[in-house]
C-alpha positions as CSV (number, residue, x, y, z in Angstrom):
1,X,20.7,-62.1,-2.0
2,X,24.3,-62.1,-3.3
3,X,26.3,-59.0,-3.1
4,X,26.6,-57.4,-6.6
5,X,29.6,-58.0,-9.4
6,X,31.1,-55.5,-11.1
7,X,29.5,-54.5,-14.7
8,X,31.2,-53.0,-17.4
9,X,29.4,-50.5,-18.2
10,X,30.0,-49.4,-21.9
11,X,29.9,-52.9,-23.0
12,X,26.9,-54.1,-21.1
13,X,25.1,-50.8,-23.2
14,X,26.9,-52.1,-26.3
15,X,25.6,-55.8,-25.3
16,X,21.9,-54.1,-25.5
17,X,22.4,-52.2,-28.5
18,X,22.1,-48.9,-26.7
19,X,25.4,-47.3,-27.4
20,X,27.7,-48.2,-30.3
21,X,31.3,-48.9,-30.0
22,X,32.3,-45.5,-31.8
23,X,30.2,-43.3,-29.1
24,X,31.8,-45.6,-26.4
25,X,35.6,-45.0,-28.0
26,X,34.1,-41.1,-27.7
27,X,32.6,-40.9,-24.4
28,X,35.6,-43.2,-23.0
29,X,37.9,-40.5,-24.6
30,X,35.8,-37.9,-22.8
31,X,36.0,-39.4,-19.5
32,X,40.0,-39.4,-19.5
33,X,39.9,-35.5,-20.4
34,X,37.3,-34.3,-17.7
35,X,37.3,-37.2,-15.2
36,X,33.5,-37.2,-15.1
37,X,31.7,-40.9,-14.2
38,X,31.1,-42.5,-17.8
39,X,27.7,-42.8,-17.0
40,X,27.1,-39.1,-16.4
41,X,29.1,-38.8,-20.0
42,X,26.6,-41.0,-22.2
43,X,23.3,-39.1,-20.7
44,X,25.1,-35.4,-21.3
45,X,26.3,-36.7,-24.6
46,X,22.8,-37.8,-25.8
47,X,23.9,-41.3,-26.8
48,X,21.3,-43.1,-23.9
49,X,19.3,-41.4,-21.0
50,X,19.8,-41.9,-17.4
51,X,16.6,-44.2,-17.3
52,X,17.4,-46.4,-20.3
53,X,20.9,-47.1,-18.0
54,X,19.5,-47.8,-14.9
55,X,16.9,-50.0,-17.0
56,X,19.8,-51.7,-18.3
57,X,21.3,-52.4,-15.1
58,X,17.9,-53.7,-13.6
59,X,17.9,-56.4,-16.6
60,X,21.6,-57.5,-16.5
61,X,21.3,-57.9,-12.8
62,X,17.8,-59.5,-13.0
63,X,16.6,-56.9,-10.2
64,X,13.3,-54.7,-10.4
65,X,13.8,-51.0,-11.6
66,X,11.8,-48.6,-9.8
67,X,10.5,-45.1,-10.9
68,X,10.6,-43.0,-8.2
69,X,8.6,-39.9,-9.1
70,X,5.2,-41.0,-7.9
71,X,6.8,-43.5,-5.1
72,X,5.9,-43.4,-1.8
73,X,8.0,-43.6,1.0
74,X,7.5,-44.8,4.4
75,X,9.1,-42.6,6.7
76,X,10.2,-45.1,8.9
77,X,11.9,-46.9,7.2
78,X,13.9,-44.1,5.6
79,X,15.1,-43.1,8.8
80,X,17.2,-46.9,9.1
81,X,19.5,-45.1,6.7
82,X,21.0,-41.9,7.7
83,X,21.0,-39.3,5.4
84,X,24.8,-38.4,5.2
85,X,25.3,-42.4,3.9
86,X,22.3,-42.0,2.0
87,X,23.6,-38.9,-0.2
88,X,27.4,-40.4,0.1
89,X,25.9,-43.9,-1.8
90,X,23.2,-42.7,-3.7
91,X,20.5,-45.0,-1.7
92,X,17.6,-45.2,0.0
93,X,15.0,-47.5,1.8
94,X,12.4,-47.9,-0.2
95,X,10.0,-50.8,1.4
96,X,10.2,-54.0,3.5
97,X,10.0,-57.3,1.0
98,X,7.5,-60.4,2.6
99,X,10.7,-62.1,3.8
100,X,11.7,-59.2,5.7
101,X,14.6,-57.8,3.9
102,X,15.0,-53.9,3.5
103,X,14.8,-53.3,-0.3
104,X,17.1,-50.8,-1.6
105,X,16.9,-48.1,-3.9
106,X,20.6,-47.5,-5.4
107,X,21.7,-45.6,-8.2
108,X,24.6,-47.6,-8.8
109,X,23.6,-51.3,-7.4
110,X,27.4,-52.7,-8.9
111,X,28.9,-50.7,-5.9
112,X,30.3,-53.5,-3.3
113,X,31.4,-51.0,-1.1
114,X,28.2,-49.2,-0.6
115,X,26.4,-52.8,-0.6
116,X,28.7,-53.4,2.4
117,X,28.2,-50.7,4.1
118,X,24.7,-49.8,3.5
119,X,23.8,-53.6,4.9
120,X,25.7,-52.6,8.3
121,X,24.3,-49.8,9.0
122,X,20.9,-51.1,8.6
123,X,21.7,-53.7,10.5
124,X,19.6,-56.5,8.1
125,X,19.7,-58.4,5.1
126,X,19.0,-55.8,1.9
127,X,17.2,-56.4,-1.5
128,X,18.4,-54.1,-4.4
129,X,16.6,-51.9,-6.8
130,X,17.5,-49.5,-9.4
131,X,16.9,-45.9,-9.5
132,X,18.5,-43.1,-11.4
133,X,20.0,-40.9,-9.6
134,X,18.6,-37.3,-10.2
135,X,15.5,-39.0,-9.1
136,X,16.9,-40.1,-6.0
137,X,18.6,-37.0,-5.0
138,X,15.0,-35.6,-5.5
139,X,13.8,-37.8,-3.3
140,X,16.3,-37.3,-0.5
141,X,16.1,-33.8,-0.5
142,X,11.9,-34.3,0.2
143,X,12.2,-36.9,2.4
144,X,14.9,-36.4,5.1
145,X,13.7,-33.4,7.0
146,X,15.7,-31.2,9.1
147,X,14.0,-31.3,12.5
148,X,15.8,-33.6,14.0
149,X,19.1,-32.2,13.6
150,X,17.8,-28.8,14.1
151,X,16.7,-30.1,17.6
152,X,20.3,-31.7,18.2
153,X,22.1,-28.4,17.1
154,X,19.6,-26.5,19.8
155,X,20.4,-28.6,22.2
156,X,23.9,-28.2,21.6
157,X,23.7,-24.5,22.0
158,X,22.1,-25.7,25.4
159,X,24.8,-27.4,26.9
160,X,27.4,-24.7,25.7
161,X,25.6,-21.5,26.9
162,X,24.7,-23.3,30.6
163,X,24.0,-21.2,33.1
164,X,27.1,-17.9,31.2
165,X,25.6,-15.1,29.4
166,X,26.3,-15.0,26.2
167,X,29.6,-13.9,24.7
168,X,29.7,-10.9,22.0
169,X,32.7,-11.8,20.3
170,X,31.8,-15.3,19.7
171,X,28.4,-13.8,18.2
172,X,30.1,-11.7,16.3
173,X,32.3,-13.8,14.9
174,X,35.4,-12.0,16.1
175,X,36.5,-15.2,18.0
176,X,38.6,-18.7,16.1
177,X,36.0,-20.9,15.1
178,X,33.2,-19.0,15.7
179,X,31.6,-20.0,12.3
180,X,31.2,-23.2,14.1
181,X,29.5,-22.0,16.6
182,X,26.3,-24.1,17.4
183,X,24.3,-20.8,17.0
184,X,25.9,-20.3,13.5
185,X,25.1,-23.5,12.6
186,X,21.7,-23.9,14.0
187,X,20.7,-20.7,12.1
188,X,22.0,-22.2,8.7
189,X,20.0,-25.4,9.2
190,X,17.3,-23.5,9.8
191,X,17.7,-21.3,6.8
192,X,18.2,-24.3,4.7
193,X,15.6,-26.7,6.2
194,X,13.4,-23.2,5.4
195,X,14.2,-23.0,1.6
196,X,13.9,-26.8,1.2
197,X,10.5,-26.5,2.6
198,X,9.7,-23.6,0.3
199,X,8.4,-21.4,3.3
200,X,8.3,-17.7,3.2
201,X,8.5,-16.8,6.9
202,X,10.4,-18.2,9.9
203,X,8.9,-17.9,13.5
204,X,11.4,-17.9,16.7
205,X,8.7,-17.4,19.4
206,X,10.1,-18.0,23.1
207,X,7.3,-19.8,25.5
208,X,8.0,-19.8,29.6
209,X,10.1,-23.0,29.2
210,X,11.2,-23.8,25.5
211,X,11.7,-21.8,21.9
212,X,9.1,-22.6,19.7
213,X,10.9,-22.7,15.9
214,X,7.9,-22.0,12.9
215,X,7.6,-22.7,9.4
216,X,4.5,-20.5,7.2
217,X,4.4,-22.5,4.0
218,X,2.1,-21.9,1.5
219,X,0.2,-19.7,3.7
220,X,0.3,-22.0,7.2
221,X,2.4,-22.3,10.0
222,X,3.8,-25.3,10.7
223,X,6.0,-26.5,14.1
224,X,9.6,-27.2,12.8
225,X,10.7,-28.0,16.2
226,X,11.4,-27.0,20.0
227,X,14.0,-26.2,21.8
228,X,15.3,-24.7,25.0
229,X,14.5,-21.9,26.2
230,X,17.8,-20.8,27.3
231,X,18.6,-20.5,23.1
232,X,16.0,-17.4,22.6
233,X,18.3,-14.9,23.8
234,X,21.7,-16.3,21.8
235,X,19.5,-17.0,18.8
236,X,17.8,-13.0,18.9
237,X,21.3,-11.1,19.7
238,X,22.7,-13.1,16.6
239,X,19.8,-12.4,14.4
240,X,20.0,-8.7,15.8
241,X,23.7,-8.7,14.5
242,X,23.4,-9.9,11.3
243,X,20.4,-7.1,10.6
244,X,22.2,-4.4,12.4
245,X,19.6,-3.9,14.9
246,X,20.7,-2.4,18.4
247,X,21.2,-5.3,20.5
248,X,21.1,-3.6,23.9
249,X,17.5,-2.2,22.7
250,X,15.2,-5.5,23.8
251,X,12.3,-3.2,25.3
252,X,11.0,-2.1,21.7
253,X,10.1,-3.4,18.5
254,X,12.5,-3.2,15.8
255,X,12.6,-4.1,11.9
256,X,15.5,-4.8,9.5
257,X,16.6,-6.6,6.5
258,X,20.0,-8.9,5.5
259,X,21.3,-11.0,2.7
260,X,22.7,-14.4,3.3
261,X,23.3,-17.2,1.0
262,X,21.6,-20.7,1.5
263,X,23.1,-23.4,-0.7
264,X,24.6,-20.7,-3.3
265,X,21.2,-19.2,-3.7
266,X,21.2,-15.3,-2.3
267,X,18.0,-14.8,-0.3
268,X,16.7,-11.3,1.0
269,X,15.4,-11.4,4.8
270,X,13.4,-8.8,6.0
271,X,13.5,-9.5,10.3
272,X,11.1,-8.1,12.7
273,X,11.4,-8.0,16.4
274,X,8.1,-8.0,19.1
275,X,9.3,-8.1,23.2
276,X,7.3,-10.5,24.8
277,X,6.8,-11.9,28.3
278,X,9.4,-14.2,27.6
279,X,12.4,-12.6,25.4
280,X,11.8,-11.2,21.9
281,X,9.6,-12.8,19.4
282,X,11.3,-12.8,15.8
283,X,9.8,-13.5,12.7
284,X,11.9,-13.5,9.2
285,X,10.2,-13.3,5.6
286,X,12.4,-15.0,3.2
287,X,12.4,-13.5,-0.3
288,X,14.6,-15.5,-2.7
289,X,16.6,-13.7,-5.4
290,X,16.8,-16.5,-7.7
291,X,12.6,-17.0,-8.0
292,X,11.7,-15.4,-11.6
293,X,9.0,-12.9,-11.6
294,X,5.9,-14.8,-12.8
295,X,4.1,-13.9,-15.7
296,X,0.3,-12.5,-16.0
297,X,0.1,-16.2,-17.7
298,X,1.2,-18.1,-15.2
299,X,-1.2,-16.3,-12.5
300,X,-4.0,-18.9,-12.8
301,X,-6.6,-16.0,-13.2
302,X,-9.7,-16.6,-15.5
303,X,-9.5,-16.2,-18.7
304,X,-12.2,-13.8,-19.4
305,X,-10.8,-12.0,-16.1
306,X,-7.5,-11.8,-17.3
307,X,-8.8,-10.4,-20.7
308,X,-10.1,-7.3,-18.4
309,X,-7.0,-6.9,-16.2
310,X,-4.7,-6.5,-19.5
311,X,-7.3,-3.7,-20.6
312,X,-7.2,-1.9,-17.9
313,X,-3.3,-2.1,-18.0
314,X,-3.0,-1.1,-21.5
315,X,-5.0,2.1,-20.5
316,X,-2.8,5.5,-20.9
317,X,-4.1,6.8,-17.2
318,X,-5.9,6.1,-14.2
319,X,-5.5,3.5,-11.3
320,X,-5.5,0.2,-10.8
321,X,-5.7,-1.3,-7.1
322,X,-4.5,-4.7,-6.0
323,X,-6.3,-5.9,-2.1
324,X,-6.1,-8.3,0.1
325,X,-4.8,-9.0,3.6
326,X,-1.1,-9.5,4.1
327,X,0.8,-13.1,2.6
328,X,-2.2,-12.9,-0.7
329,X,0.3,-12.1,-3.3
330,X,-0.8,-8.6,-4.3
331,X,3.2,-7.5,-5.0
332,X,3.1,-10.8,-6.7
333,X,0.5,-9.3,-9.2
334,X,1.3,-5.9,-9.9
335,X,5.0,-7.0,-10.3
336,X,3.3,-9.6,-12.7
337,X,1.5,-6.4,-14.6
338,X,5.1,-4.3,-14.4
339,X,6.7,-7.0,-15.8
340,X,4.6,-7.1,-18.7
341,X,4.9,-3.3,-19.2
342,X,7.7,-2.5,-19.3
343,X,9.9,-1.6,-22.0
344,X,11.9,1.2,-23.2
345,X,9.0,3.6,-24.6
346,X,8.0,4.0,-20.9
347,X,9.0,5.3,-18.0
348,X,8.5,2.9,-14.6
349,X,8.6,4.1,-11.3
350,X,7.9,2.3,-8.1
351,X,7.6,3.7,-4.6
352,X,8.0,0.3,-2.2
353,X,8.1,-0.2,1.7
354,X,10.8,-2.6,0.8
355,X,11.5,-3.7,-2.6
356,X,10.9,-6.8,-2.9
357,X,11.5,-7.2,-6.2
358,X,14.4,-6.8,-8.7
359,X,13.1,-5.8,-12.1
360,X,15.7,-4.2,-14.8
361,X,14.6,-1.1,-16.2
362,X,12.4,0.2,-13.6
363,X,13.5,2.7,-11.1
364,X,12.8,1.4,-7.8
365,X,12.4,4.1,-4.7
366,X,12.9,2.4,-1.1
367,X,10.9,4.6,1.0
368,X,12.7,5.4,4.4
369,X,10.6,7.0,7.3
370,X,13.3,7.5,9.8
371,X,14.9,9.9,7.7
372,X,10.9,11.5,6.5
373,X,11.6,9.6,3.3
374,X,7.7,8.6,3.5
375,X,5.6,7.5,0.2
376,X,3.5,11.4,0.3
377,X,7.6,12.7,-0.2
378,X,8.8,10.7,-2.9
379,X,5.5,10.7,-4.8
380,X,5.8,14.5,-5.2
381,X,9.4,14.0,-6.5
382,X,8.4,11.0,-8.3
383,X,5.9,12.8,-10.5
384,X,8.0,15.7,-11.4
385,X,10.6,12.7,-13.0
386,X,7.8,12.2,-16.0
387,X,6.9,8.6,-15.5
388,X,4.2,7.0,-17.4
389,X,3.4,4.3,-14.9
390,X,4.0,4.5,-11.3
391,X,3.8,1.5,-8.6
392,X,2.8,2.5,-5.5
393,X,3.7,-0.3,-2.4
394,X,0.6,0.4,-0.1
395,X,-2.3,3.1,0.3
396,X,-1.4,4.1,3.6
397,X,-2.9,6.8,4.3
398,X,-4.8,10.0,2.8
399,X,-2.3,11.8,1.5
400,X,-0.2,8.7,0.0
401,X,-4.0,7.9,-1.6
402,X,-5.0,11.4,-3.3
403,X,-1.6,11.9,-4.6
404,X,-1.7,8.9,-6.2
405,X,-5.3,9.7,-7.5
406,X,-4.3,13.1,-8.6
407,X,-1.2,11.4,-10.8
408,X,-4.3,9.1,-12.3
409,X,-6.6,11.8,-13.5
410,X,-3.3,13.8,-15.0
411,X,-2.1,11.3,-17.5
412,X,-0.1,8.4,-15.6
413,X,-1.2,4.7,-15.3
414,X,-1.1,4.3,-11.4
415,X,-1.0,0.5,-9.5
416,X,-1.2,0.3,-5.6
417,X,-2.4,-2.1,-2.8
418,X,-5.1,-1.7,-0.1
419,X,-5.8,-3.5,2.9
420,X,-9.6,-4.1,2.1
421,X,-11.5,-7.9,2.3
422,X,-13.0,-7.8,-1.2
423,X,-13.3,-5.3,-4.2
424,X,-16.8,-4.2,-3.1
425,X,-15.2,-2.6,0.3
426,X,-12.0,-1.0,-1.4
427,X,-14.4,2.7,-2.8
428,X,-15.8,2.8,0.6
429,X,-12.6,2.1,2.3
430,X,-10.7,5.3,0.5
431,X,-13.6,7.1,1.3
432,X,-13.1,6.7,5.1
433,X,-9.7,7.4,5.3
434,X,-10.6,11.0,3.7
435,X,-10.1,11.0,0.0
436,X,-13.1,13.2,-1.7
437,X,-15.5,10.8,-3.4
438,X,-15.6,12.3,-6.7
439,X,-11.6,11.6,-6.7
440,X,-11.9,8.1,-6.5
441,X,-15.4,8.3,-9.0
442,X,-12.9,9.2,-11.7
443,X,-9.6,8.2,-10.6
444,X,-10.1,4.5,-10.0
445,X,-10.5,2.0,-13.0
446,X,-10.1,-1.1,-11.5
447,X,-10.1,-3.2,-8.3
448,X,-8.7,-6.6,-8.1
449,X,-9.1,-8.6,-5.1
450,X,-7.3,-11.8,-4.3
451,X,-6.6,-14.9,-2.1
452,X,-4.4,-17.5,-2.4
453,X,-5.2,-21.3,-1.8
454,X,-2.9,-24.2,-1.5
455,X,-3.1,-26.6,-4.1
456,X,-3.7,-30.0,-4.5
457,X,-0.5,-32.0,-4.4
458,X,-0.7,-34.3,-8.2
459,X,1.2,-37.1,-6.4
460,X,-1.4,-38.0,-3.7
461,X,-4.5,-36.5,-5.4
462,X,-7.5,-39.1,-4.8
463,X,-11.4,-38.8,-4.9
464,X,-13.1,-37.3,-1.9
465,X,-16.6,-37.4,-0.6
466,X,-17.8,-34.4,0.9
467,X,-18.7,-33.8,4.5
468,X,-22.5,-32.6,5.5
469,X,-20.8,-29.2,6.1
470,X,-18.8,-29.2,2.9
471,X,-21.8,-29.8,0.8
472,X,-24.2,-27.0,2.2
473,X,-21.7,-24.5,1.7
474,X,-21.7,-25.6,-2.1
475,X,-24.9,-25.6,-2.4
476,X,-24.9,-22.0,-2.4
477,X,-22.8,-21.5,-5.3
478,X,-23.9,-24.9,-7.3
479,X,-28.0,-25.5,-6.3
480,X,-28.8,-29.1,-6.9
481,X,-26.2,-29.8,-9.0
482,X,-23.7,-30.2,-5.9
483,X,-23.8,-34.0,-6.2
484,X,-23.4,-34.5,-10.0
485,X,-19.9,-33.0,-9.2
486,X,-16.2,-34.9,-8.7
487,X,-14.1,-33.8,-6.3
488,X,-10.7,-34.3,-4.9
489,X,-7.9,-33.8,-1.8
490,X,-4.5,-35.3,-1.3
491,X,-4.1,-38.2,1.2
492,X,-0.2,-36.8,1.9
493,X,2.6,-38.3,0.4
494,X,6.4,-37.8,1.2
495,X,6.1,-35.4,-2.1
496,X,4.1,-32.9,0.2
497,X,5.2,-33.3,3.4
498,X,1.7,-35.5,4.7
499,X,0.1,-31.9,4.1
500,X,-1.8,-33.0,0.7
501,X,-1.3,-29.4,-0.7
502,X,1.7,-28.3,-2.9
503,X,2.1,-24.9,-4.1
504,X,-0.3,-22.1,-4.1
505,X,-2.8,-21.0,-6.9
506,X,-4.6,-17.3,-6.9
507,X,-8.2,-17.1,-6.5
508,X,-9.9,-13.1,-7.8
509,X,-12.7,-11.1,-8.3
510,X,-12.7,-8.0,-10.6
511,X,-14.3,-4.8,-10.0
512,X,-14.4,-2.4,-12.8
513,X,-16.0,1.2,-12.5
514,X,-18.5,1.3,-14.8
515,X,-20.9,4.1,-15.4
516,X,-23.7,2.9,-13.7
517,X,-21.0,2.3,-10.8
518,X,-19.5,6.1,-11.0
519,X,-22.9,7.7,-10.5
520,X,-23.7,5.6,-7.7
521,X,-20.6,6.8,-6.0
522,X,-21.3,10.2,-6.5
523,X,-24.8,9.2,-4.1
524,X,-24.4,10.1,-0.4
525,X,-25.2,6.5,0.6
526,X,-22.8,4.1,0.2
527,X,-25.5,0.9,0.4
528,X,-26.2,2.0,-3.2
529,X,-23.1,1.4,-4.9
530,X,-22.9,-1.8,-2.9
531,X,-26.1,-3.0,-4.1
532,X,-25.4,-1.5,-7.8
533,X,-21.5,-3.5,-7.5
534,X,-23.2,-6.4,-6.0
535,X,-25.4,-6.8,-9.1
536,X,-22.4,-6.2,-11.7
537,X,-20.0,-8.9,-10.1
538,X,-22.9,-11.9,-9.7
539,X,-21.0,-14.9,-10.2
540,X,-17.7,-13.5,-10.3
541,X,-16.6,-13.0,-6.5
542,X,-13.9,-14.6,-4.8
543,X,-16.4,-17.2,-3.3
544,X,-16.9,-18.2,-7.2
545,X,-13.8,-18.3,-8.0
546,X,-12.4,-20.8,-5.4
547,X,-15.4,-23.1,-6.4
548,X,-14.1,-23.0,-9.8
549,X,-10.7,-24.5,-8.7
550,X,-12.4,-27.0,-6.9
551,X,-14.9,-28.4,-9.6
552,X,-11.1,-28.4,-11.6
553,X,-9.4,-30.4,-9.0
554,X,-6.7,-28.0,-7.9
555,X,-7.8,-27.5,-4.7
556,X,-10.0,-29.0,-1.8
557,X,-13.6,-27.9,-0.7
558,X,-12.0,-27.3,2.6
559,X,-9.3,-25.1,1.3
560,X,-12.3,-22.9,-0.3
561,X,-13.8,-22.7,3.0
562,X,-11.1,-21.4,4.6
563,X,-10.2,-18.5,2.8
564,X,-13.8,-17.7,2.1
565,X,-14.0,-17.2,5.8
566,X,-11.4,-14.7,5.5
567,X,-13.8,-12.0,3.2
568,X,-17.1,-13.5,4.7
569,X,-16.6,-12.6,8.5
């Protein structure tokens, strides 16, 4: 293929009738004053969009234009074009044409210096196509991962450290040129690979030999990549630094918290430390400042369920419990139900082991136990402040737990978490831990348990055909009708990674105290309010609720399974 001519742009738009020669004359005007490309002008002007250019393009140069937002890549070849060329030329390998060319993807296919150059790096001949560009950039931030050169900047740490110890200043960053360091910059690319990936923890987990580097997202741990084990201890001492942990403490656990900023965006990182057999075991959960709260909308409950939960949050007292294990979005909820509460006729106070999030007008207490600044302390202050709706982080323990029940019987609306497997459990859980059974007959209102399940991704979604195993355990909640039903999974796309899931969805059952549910409390035997709250939530369990996003197509039979297994064991 010949290498590309130059194109005036403004009159090959003109030529097509897409732009008139007024709004060129404007946009041309524009361009001398802020030095902005032209294109970039007519899409932020309104005259044309960025597709109808690169459409425009694609017919004056007689080459295909390709949408690339449900395109798959193949990995492969991406990788014959670097990413720092890649993002310099606005280009990437799309596919291999019969005749063995590389074909092209180029926002701009009239530049002969990125032709050029883009042809020797590949080393082949190269087919062009047109894409626009905020597509593209889309694309290259999914597709070129960060492993590798997380693995090279490791390595690099390698070779430095050797045999030495490790050098406090440089870790510090007391020393010139420390902020080069190969530690420094081995933790940034691991911060940012972590945010692109849209995880919420970060493993470092030293083995005998190597240091295992792991990603949780949406809910699973995946290997980002390994490295040396000579690394775990520079890696942990600067971690330890920028928390303000005691660095010469590496016989006990320790927990902390610091801010950094990947990429402009500020993220909150609470770090815990674990000694193990082979150095210290450190695992970070990343809390971005910049994700909005979500709304009780956008929580994907059940209509009719939703319905109930407003209800019970509209109520002028009592409480309303959140469970589920740690990593089900519980905070996610009741900050969900805050949000929607608050406003200036009421007075919001939460009581948090940390904060996790930022919400104006509420008055958020960070509890502190090193200094006896436990939830039982601030909850006695807190209800002498006259609130009218108080968040508690976590029942924790019996006195946290009648406190808060003694607030809901006297006039305050009172949400909190518990560690329980289902909303059945949660009564007979408070129970155990010593709170007196007629307090949580009146006190409690509601109890909301919750899991969440990855979702689909939409750009690889494809019919599926159950397994044997798949369709028995359906057969509970669906009889016969198991087989009349469609079902889906994703076959992995660049989009998601090769995972076939993208994003996470909630999955809830409801338990609300009703009479018949109070006065079996109030009974010695706890079997009978399990049988009595068995009846009242028959096709409204957790179970039911994760078939329901299957049958929609949101999320695989598989994906049910597993977090069924989770409140079944």
């Amino acid at each position: 293929m010949p290498p590309p001519q130059k194109i005036r742009l403004g009159d090959l738009l003109i030529e097509q009738g897409l732009l008139t020669a007024e709004q060129l004359k404007i946009a041309l005007d524009e361009q001398k004053r802020t030095g902005r490309k032209l294109g970039r002008v007519f899409v932020e002007s309104g005259y044309v969009t960025e597709e109808g250019i690169s459409q425009a393009l694609a017919r004056q140069l007689r080459i295909p234009f390709i949408d690339l937002r449900n395109f798959d890549t193949k990995p492969d070849l991406v990788r014959l074009l670097p990413e720092s060329p890649a993002r310099r030329f606005r280009a990437l390998v799309l596919d291999r044409t019969p005749d063995g060319r590389l074909l092209i993807g180029m926002s701009d296919p009239t530049d002969l210096q990125a032709y050029d150059e883009i042809s020797r790096v590949v080393r082949s001949d190269i087919e062009q196509a047109v894409v626009t560009e905020s597509q593209l950039l889309a694309l290259i931030e999914r597709v070129y991962h960060r492993g590798e050169q997380i693995t090279g900047l490791a390595k690099e740490l390698t070779a430095e450290l050797g045999d030495t110890p490790v050098e406090f200043g440089d870790l510090l960053g007391l020393t010139p040129g420390a902020e080069d360091a190969p530690v420094v910059k081995l933790l940034q690319t691991v911060f940012e690979e972590a945010m692109r990936l849209r995880a919420s923890d970060i493993h470092f987990e030293p083995q005998e030999k190597l240091l295992r580097i792991r990603f949780r997202i949406d809910g699973v741990l995946h290997i980002q990549t390994e490295a040396d084990g000579k690394v775990s201890s520079a890696v942990a001492l600067r971690l330890k630094l920028m928390s303000g942990l005691d660095i010469s403490e590496k016989r006990l656990p320790q927990d902390g918290r610091f801010n950094i900023k990947v990429r402009a965006n500020p993220v909150d990182v609470r770090i815990s430390t674990l000694p193990t057999q082979y150095g210290e075991s450190i695992v970070m959960r990343l809390l971005s400042q910049n994700n909005g709260l979500l709304g009780l909308d956008k929580m994907h409950m059940p209509p009719h369920m939703l319905d109930r939960f407003r209800h019970a949050l509209k109520r002028p007292s009592g409480m309303v419990l959140v469970t589920g294990p740690t990593g089900s979005g519980k905070t996610t909820t009741l900050y969900a139900a805050l949000n929607e509460l608050n406003n200036p006729e009421k007075k919001l106070i939460t009581v948090e082991d940390p904060v996790e999030y930022r919400l104006p007008g509420l008055n958020q207490v960070q509890v502190h136990e090193k200094i006896d600044l436990s939830f039982s302390r601030v909850l006695r202050t807190v209800l002498r402040q006259d609130p009218d709706i108080v968040l508690i982080g976590e029942m924790r323990d019996q006195e946290t737990a009648e406190i808060g029940m003694r607030a809901a019987m006297t006039g305050h609306l009172v949400l909190s978490t518990l560690h329980t497997n289902d909303a059945i459990s949660t009564p007979i859980r408070l129970l155990d831990m010593g709170v007196p059974r007629y307090m949580v007959a009146l006190s409690v209102h509601m109890i909301v348990a919750q899991r969440l399940v990855r979702v689909i991704c939409h750009n690889c979604s494809e019919a599926y055909s159950l397994t044997p195993s798949e369709r028995e355990w359906l057969r509970y909640e669906l009889g016969e009708t198991v087989d009349q039903q469609n079902y889906r999974h994703g076959r992995g796309c660049s989009h998601c990674a090769n995972t076939g899931y993208q994003g996470r969805s909630g999955v809830y059952e409801f338990l609300e105290m009703s009479d018949a549910l109070v006065e079996a409390m109030n009974h010695d035997d706890p079997a009978e309010f399990m049988r009595v709250a068995r009846a009242q939530m028959a096709g409204q369990t957790l179970r039911s609720d994760a078939v329901r996003l299957v049958l929609s197509g949101k999320t695989t039979v598989a994906e049910a399974m597993r977090i069924s297994n989770q409140f079944e064991e």
